[in-house]
C-alpha positions in Angstrom: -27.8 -72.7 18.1 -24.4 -72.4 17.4 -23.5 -74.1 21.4 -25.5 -76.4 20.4 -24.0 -77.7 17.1 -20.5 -77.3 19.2 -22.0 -79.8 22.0 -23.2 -82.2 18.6 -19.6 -81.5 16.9 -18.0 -82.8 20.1 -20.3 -86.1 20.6 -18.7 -87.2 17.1 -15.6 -87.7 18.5 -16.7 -90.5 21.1 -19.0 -92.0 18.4 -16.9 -92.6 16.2 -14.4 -94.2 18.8 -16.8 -95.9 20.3 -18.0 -97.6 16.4 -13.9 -98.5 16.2 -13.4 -100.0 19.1 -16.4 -102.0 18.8 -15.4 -102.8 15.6 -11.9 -103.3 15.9 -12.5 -106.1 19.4 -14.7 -108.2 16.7 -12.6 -108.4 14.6 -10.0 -110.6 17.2 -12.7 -113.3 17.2 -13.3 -113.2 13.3 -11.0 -116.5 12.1 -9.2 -115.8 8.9 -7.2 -113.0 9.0 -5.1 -111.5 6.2 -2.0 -113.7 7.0 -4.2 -116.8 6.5 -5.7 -115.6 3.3 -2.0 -115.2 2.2 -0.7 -118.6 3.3 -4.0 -120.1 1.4 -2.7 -118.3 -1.7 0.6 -119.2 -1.5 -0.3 -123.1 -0.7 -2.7 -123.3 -3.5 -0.9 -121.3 -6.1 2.6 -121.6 -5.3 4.7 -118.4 -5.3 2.6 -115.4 -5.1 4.2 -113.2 -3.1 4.8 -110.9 -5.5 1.0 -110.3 -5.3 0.7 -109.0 -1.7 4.2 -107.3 -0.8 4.4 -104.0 -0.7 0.7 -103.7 -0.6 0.6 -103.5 2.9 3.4 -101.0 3.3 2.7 -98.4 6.3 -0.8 -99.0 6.4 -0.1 -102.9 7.7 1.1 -101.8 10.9 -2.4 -100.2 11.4 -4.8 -103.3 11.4 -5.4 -106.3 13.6 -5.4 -109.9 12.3 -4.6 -113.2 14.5 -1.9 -112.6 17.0 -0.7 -116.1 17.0 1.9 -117.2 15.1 0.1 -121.0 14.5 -1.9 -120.8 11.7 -4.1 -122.8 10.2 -2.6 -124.3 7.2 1.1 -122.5 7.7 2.5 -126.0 8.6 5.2 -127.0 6.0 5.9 -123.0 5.6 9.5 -121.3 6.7 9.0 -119.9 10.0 10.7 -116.9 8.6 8.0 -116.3 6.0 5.4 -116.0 8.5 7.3 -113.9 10.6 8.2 -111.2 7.7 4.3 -111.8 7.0 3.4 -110.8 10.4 5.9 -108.1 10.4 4.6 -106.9 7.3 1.1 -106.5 8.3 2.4 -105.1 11.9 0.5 -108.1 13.5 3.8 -108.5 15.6 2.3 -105.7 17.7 -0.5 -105.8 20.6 -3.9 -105.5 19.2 -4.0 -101.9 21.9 -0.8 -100.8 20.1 -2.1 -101.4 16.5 -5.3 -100.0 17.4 -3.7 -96.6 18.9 -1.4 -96.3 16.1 -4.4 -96.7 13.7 -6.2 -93.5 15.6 -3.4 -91.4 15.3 -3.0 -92.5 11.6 -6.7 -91.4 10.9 -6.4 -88.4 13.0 -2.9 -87.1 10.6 -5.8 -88.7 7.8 -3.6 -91.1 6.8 -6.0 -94.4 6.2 -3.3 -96.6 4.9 -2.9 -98.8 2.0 -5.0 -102.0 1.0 -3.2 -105.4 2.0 -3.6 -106.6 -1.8 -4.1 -103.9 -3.9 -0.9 -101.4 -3.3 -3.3 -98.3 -3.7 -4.1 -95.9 -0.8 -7.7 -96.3 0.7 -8.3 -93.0 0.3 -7.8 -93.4 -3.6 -10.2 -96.5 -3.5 -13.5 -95.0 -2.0 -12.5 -91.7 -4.5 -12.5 -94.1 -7.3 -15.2 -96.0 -6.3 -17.7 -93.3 -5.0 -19.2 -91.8 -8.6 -21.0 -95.2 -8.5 -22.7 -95.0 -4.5 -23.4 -91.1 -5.4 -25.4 -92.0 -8.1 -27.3 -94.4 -6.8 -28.1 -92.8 -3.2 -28.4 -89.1 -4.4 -30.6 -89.5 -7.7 -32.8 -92.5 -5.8 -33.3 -90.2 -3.0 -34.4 -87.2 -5.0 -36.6 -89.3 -6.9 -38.3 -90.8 -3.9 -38.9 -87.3 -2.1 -39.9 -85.8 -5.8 -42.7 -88.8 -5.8 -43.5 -89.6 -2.4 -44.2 -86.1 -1.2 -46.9 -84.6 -3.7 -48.3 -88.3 -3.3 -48.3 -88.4 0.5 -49.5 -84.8 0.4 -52.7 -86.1 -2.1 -53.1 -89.3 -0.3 -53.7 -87.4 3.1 -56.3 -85.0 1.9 -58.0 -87.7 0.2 -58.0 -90.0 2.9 -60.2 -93.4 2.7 -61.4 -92.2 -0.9 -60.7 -95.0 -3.7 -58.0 -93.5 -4.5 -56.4 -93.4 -1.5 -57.1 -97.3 -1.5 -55.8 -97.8 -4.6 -52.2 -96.3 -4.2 -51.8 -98.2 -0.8 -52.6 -101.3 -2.0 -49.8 -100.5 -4.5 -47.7 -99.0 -1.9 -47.7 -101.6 0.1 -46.8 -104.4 -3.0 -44.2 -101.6 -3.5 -42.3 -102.1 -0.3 -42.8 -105.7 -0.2 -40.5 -106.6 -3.7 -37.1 -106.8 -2.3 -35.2 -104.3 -4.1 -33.0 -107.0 -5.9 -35.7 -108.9 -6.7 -37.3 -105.8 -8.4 -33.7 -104.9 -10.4 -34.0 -108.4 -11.8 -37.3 -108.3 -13.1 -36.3 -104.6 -14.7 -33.6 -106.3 -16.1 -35.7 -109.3 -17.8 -38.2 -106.9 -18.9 -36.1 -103.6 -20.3 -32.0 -104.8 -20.6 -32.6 -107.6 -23.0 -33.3 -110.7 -20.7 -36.4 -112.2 -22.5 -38.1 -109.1 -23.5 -36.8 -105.5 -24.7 -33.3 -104.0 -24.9 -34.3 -100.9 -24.3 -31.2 -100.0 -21.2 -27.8 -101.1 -21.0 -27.0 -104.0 -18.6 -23.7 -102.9 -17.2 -21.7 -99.7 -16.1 -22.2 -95.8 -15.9 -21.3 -95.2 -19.2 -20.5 -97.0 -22.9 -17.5 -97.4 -24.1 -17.3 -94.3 -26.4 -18.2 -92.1 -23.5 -15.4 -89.8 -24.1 -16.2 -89.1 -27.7 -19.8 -88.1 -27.4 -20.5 -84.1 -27.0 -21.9 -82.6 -23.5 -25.4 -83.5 -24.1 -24.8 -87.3 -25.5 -22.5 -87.7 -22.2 -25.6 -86.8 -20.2 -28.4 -88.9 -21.9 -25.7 -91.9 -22.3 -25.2 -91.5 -18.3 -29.1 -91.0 -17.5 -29.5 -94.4 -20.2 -27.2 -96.3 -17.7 -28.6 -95.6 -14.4 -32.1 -95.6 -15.1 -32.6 -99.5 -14.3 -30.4 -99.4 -10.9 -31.5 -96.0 -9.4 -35.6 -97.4 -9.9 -34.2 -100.7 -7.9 -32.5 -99.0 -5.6 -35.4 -96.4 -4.9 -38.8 -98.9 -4.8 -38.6 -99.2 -0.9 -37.7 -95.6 -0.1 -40.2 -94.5 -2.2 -42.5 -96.8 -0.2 -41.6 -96.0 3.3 -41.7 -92.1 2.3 -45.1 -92.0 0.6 -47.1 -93.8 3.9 -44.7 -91.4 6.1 -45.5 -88.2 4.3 -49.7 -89.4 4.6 -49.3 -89.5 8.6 -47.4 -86.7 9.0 -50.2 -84.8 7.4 -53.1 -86.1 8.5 -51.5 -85.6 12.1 -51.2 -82.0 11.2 -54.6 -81.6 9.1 -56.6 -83.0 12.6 -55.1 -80.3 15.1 -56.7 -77.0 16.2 -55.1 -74.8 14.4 -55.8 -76.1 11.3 -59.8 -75.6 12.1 -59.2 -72.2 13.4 -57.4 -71.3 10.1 -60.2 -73.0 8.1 -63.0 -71.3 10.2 -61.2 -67.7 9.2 -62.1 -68.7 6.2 -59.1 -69.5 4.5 -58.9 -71.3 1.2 -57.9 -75.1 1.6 -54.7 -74.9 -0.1 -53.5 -71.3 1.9 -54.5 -74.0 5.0 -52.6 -77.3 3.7 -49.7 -75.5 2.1 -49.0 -72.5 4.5 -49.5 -73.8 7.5 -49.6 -77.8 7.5 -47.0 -78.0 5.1 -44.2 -76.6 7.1 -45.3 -78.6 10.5 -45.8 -81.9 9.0 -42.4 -81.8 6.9 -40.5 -81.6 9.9 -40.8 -85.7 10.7 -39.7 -86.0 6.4 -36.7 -84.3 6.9 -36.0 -86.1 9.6 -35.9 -89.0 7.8 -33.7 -87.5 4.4 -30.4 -88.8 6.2 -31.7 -92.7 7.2 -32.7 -92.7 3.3 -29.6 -91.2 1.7 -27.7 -93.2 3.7 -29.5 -96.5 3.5 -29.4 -96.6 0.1 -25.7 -95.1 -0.2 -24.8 -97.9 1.9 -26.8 -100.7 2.8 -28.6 -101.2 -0.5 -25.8 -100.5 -3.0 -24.1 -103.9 -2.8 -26.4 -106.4 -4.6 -27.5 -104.1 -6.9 -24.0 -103.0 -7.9 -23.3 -106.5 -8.5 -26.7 -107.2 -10.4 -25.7 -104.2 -12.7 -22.0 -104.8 -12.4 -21.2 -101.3 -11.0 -18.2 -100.9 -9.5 -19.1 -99.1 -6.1 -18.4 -99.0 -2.1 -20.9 -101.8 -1.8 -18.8 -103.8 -3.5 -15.5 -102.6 -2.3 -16.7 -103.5 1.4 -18.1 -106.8 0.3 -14.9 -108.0 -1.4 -12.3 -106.0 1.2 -14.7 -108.3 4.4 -14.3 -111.4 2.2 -10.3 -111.1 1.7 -9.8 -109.4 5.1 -8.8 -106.5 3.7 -8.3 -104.1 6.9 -7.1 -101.1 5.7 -10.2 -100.9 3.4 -12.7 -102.4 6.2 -12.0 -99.6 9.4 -10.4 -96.8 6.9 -14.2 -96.7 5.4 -15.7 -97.5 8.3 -14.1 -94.2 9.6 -14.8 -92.7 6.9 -18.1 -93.4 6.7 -19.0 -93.3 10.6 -17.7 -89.8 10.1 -20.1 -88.9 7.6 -23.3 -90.0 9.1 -22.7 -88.4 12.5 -22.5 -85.1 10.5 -25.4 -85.0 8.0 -27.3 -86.2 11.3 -26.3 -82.8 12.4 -27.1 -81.4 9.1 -30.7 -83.0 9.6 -30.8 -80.7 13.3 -30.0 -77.8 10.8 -32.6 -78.4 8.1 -35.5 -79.1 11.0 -34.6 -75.2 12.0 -34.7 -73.8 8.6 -37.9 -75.4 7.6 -39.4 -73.9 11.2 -37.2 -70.8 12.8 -39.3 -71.9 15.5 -37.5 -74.8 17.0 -34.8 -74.2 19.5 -32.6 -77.1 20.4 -30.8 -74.8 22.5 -33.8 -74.0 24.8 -35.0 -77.4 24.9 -31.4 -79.1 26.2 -31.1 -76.2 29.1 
């Protein structure tokens, strides 16, 4: 095992070059680079310079942006000014050089500075990442809490009514878009046309620091009640119908009517010896669910419930071509999914000492 998770450990490194230079070439062809955004600014609100310098700092000299000095809407501007811009922002460099230099930043873990904000990237996603941990990691562990013992009952009670029943809702379940869901929560429980029962926006009210342990923790659990049942609706969906199959695989094989014809009870059958077999395929899938809602379904429900998370810190930092921010948590990020997919390897060995990746790559 432990050659293996060497060979795994050493696949992360070409990955995750491989997701950066991908990454990094789009980015030539994307119009509107950081310099552009500036000039906009600085055409449309007269002197802001005082805005943008020194947020670029070292990290400028990382990131890629339009090579050429003829920008659209620079006419009319010193030549100078867009010069020190483009110094700046080290987008006086080849795109090769800025993209080396950015590696060996990120391998000294140095991610740089956002272009507009003068605070370190690294200080962003830190501040930022309460808000994408509480949505991922309580949505997943309510949708494995639920969708197991459901799948579990589902799949010994297959084709009775109320199998039936729970598919149909199941299925209406993973068909509500998850925003569309947070917005009818929000009519119905935060005061829209119906009840004010939860808070519309943030983690936690205002007088947070005042209440005692326990009023901190029910005032936190009050706020992210609404977003973490939006954000978990589809998981909980996709887990429940995945959970059924695994088990009714399992419950047809021989084994299972050798133990039963020993005369075992049916639970000592589903629980100690389906159980561990058919959870093999779930556990498989606990990383594409943390990280699909960490990630990919944070952003419009952060904005819905005006939480200010990594959804919306990549939204805004794509919008204002905010480089630093865009490949410093792409990294970042990249990172940490090639490694709890290595995690997932781990957990598919505790749950069965049985499997042997080792055996099965020689």
């Amino acid at each position: 095992m432990g050659a293996y998770i060497l060979r795994r450990l050493a696949l992360v490194i070409p990955t995750l070059l491989g997701i950066m230079i991908i990454n990094f070439a789009l980015t030539q062809f994307v119009p509107g680079g950081p310099i552009e955004q500036i000039i906009a600014q600085v055409q449309g609100q007269g002197d802001v310079t005082a805005g943008f310098t020194g947020g670029a700092n070292d990290a400028a000299d990382m990131f890629e942006g339009s090579g050429n000095s003829e920008y659209a809407g620079a006419r009319g501007l010193p030549p100078e000014f867009i010069a020190n811009l483009e110094k700046e922002f080290g987008f006086d460099k080849p795109p090769l050089e800025r993209f080396m230099l950015m590696l060996w930043n990120y391998v000294r873990l140095d991610f740089g500075e956002s272009y507009f904000r003068s605070v370190s990237v690294i200080d962003l996603v830190i501040e930022k990442l309460p808000v994408s941990i509480t949505l991922g990691l309580w949505s997943t562990l309510i949708a494995y809490i639920i969708s197991i013992p459901l799948g579990i009952r589902k799949a010994v009670k297959d084709g009775s009514r109320f199998d039936n029943v729970t598919s149909g809702i199941i299925i209406v379940a993973y068909a509500i878009p998850g925003f569309l869901f947070a917005v009818l929560l929000m009519v119905l429980f935060a005061g829209g046309s119906y009840w004010q029962i939860f808070p519309l926006r943030g983690l936690t009210s205002d007088n947070f620091d005042q209440l005692s342990l326990g009023g901190k923790i029910l005032d936190y659990l009050w706020h992210i009640t609404l977003p973490v049942l939006a954000s978990t609706i589809s998981a909980f969906a996709t887990l429940t119908l995945l959970t059924k199959n695994s088990f009714l695989d399992e419950i047809k094989k021989q084994y299972v009517m050798t133990a039963r014809a020993k005369g075992q009870t049916e639970r000592r059958v589903l629980y100690g010896h389906v159980f561990r077999n058919a959870m093999l395929i779930v556990i498989a899938g606990f990383p594409s669910v943390f990280i699909g809602v960490f990630f990919a379904g944070s952003l419009i429900i952060e904005t819905l419930f005006s939480l200010d998370g990594l959804g919306r810190l990549g939204f805004t930092a794509a919008l204002a071509r905010d480089y630093p921010v865009i490949f410093g948590t792409l990294f970042i990020f990249g990172l940490i999914g090639l490694v709890v997919g290595i995690l997932s390897d781990l957990m598919y060995v505790f749950v069965d000492p049985r499997i042997d990746f080792e055996s099965r790559e020689g």
